[in-house]
N, C-alpha and C positions, 0 to 999 in steps of 0.2 A: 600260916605258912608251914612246908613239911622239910624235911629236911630230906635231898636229891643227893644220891652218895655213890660215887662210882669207886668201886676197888679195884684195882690194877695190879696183876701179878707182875712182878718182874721179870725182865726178860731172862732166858735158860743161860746156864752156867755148866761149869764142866762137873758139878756136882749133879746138877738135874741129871745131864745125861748120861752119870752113874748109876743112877738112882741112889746117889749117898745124903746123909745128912750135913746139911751145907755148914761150909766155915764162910768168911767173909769173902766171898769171890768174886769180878769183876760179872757181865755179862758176855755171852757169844754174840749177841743180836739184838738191836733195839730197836722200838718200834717207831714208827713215823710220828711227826706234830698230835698235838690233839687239838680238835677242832670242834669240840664243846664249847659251852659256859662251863665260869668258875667262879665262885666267890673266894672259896679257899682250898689252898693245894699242902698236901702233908706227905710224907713219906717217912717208911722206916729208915732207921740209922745205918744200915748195912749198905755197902758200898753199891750191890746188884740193883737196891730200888734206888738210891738216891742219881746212880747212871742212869738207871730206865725215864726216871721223872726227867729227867735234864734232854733224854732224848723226847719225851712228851714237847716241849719248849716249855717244862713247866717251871716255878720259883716256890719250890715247897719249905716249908716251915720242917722240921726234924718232929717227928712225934716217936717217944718213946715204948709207947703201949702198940706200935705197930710192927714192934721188932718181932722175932721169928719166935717161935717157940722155940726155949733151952732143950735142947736136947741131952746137955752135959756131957759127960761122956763119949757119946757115941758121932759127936761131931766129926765129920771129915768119913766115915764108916758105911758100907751098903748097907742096906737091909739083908742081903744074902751071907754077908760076911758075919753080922752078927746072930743070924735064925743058924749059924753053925756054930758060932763060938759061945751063944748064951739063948742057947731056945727055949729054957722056962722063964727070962726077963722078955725075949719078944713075944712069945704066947701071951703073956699077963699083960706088957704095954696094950699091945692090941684088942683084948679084951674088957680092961677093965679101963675105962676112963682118968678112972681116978691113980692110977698106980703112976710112978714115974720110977721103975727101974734103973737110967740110966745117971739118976743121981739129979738130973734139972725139971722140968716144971713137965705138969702132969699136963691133961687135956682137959680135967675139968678148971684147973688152975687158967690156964688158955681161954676155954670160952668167960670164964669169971672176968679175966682180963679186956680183953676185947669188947665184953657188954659193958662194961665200965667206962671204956672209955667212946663208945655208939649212945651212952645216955649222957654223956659231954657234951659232945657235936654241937654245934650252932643249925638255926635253922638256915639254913644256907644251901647252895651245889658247890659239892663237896667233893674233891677228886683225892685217893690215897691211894700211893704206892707200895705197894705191902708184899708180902709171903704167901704163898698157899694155904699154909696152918693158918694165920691171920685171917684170909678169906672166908674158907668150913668154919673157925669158929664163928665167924658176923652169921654167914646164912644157916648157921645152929640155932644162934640167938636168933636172927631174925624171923625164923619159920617154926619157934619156941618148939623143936625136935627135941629129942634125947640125946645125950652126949658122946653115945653108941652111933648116932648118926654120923658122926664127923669123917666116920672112916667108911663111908658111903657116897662121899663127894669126892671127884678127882676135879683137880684146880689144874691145870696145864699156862707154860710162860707165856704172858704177855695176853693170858684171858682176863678177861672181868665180869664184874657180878657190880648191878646195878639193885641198890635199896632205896625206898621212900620212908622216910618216918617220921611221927607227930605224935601228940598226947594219946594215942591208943595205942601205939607201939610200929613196930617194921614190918616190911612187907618185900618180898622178893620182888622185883619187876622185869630183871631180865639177867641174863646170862649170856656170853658170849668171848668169841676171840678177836683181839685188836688186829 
């Protein structure tokens, strides 16, 4: 049996439509039932997925490895606001995978995270309510990309990204918006 895994971005916040680096915020918009199979339903610990899942009618377990990436610092922040107030730490974030400027978790830290917890998973159909980081890192790991890849995926609220996987490893199967 393979393991069926739909990731759920949470629906937009008034961070997304910043484009800042999110604090715990509620959502603007959530999306309709889900009307899949489920064996088992998870969601990160942040207020926006554990709303989005509830608007799913789903009953998710809390998983902790599906929290957002630390941003540290720059929490609640644009990206415009900081490419002015520290543009040799956003040059170097964006570049180098491994860097983490802002004081919390890098992006190779993130995909490390993430694949650790995709070679957990039960074989099961599996629905999670997660972050965008969370997402780019699963289809980094799953399509075994570079970690330069991640900032080549744009995740938008309330899309998902469907993975299959089994003793050979993951497989991308689909992509879309709920």
């Amino acid at each position: 049996m393979t393991t069926r895994l739909v990731l759920v971005c949470h629906g937009p916040t008034a961070a997304t439509r910043r484009a800042a680096f999110p604090h715990d915020e509620p959502v603007d918009r959530t999306p309709g039932p889900w009307d899949g199979p489920v064996d088992l339903a998870l969601t990160a610990p942040a207020t926006r997925c554990r709303q989005t899942a509830a608007a799913l009618g789903l009953d998710p377990a809390v998983e902790d490895r599906l929290d957002e990436c630390d941003y540290g610092r720059w929490r609640g922040r644009t990206l415009s606001e900081l490419s002015e107030a520290e543009p040799e730490a956003v040059r170097r974030w964006l570049t180098d995978p491994a860097a983490a400027p802002h004081g919390g978790e890098s992006i190779v830290d993130l995909i490390r995270r993430v694949a650790g917890w995709l070679g957990d998973l039960p074989r099961a159909r599996v629905v999670a309510v997660t972050h965008p980081s969370v997402i780019k890192a699963g289809l980094v790991h799953a399509i075994r990309a570079t970690p330069e890849s991640f900032w080549r995926i744009d995740v938008a609220p309330l899309s998902h990204a469907v993975l299959s996987g089994d003793d050979a490893g993951w497989r991308l199967r689909s992509l879309g918006q709920s």
